[in-house]
Each structure stands twice: as structure tokens, then as C-alpha cells.
One Martini backbone bead per residue (centre of mass of N, CA, C, O) as a GRO file, in nm:
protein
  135
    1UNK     BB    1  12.365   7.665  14.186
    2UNK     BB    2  12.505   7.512  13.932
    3UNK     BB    3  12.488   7.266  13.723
    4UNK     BB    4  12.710   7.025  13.556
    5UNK     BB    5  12.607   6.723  13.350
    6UNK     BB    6  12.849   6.496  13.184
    7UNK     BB    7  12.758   6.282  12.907
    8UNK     BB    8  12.946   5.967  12.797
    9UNK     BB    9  13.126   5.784  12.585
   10UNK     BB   10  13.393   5.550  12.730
   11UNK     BB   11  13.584   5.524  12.458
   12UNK     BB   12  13.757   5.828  12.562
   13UNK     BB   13  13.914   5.799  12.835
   14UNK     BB   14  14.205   5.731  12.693
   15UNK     BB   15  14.188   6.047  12.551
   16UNK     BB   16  14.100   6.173  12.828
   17UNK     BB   17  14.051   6.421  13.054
   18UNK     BB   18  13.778   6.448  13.280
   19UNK     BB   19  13.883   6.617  13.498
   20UNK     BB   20  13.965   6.854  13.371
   21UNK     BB   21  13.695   6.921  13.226
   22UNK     BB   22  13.589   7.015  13.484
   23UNK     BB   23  13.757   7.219  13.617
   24UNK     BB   24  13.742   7.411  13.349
   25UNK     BB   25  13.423   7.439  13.348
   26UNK     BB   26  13.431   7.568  13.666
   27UNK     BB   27  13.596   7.809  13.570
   28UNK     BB   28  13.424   7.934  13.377
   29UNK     BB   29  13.206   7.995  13.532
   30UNK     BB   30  13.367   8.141  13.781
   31UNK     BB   31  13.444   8.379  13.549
   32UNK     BB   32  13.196   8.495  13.522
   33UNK     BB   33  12.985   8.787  13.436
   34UNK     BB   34  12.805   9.054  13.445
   35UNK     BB   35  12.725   9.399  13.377
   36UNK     BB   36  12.846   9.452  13.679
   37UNK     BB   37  13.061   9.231  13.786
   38UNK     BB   38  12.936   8.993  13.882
   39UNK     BB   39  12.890   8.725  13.960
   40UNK     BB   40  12.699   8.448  13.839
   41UNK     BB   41  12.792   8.253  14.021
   42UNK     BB   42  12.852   8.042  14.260
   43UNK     BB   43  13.077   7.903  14.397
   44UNK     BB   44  12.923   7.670  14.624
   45UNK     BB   45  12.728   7.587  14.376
   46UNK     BB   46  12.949   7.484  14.175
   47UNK     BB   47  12.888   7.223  13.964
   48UNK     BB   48  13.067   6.934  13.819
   49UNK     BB   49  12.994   6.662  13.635
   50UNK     BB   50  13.062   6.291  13.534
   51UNK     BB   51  12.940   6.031  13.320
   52UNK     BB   52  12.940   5.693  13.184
   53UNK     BB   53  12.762   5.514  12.984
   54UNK     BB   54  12.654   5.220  13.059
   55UNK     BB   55  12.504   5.256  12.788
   56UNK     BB   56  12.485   5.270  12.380
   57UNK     BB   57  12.448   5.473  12.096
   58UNK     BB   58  12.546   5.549  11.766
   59UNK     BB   59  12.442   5.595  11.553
   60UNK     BB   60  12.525   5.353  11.313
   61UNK     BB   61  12.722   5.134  11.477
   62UNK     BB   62  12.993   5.150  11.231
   63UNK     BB   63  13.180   5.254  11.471
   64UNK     BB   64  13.375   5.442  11.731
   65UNK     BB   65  13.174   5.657  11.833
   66UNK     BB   66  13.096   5.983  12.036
   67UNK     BB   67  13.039   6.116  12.314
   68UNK     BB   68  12.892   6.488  12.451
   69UNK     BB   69  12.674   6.579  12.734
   70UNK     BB   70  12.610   6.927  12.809
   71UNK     BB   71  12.435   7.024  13.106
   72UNK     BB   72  12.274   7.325  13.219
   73UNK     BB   73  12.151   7.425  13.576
   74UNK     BB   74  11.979   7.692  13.635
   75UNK     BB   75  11.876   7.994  13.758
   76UNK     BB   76  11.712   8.230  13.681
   77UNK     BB   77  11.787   8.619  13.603
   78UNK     BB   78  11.940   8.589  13.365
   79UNK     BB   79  12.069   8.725  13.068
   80UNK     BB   80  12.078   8.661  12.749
   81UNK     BB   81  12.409   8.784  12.745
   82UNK     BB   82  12.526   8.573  12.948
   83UNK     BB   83  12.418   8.320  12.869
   84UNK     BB   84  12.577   8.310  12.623
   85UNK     BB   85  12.863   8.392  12.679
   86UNK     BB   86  12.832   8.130  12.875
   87UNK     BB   87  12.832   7.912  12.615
   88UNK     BB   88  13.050   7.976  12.468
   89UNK     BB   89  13.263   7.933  12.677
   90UNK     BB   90  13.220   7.653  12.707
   91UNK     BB   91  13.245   7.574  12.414
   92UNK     BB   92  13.523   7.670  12.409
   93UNK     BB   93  13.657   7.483  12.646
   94UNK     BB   94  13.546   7.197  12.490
   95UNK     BB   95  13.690   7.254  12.237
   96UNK     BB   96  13.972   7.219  12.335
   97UNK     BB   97  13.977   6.954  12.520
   98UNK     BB   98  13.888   6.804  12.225
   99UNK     BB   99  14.132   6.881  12.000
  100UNK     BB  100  14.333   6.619  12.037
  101UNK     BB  101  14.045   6.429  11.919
  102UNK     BB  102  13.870   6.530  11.684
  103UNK     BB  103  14.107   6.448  11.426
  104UNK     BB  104  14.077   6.122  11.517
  105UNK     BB  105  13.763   6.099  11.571
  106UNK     BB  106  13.426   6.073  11.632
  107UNK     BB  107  13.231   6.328  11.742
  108UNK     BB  108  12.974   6.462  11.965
  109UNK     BB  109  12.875   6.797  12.073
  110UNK     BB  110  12.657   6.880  12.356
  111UNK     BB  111  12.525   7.205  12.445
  112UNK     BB  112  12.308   7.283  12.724
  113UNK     BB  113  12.076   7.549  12.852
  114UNK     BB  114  11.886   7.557  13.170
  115UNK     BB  115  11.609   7.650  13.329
  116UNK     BB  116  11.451   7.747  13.647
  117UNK     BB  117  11.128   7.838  13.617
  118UNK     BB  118  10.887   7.756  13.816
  119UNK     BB  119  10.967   7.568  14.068
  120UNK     BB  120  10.838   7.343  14.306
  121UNK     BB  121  11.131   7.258  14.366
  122UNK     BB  122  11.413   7.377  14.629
  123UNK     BB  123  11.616   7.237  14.793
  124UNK     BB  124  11.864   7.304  15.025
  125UNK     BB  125  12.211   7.184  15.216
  126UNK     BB  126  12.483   7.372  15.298
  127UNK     BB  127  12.819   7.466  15.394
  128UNK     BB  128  12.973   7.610  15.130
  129UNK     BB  129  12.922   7.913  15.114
  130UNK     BB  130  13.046   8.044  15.365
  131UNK     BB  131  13.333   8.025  15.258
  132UNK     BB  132  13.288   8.281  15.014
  133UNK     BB  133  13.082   8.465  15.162
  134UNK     BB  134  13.328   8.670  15.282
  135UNK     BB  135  13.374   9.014  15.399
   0.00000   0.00000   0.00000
């Protein structure tokens, strides 16, 4: 963890490269510092992911209108500053890459982070972790 998780109306994928939107928001999450400058993320965990909605209504469905929703997850123990840092630079990432679309088309952009705080499970089984904690 974290993964950040990106549910999109596919009317807009001819308008936008959704691959780009991925590293660059897997890069800006890899780029988080916390207070004493150690990586927020793990780079082994970074995982962004997106999916074009196969059903979707928006608004009043009166135009061709878009949305873009991003949810961040993540384990618990980071600063409430981190966390902020952390949302404003996504929301900052995510806003530059629909900038040459924002200003022809209806779009909704909503970017939410939450927490696992007492999860009752968390199983996890990678071999990517190694490759990046090498001393």
C-alpha cells in the first residue's frame, strides 16, 4: 500500500492520455517526504490503477459531461501534514494533466484519501519490496 484507484467516464479517453496520468501521479506519491525527509510511500507498495466506468450517468445527462474520481489508500500513521502535502500535490499532479481539457469540456474532478485504521485484514504477498530496500 498505498494504491491510488482511478474510476473515470471513458468519453474522455480520446482527450487525455490515462497512462501518463498514472506515472505521474505514481511519481508524485514516490516524491512525498515526511518531516524528517524519509519517503512517505514505499516505492514497492506505489501502486496507481484506472478503470473507464462501463455504466455512468452524470449530472443531468443534458451534454457530454466527464468525471475523474481518485481515491487514495492508504495504512494508517502519517501526520496530518503529510496527508495534506500529500492531497494538494495529487490534486496539483491531476490538475495540470486535464489542463488542456478542462477549458473545452464539463469535467468533475474529485480526489479523496483515506485511511485503514483497524483493519481487520491486511494480507499482502509481493516480491517487489526487495528490489527497492536494498541497503
Amino acid at each position: 500500500m498505498p494504491h491510488l484507484v482511478i474510476l473515470y467516464t471513458p468519453n474522455i479517453e480520446s482527450e487525455t492520455d490515462m497512462q501518463a496520468l498514472c506515472r505521474s501521479l505514481a511519481d508524485t506519491m514516490l516524491a512525498q517526504r515526511d518531516e524528517a525527509d524519509n519517503p512517505v510511500y514505499p516505492t514497492g507498495g506505489t501502486r496507481v490503477l484506472a478503470y473507464p466506468a462501463a455504466h455512468y450517468a452524470v449530472a443531468d445527462g443534458k451534454a457530454d459531461y466527464a468525471f475523474v474520481y481518485l481515491n487514495l489508500r492508504m495504512a494508517a500513521g502519517r501526520s496530518e501534514a503529510v496527508k495534506k502535502r500529500a492531497g494538494d500535490d495529487l490534486l496539483a499532479a491531476v490538475r495540470a494533466h486535464f489542463a488542456p481539457i478542462f477549458d473545452k469540456r464539463h469535467i468533475g474532478i474529485t480526489l479523496q484519501i483515506d485511511e485503514s485504521p483497524g483493519q481487520v485484514y491486511d494480507g499482502k504477498h509481493s516480491n517487489l519490496h526487495p528490489l527497492f530496500n536494498k541497503s
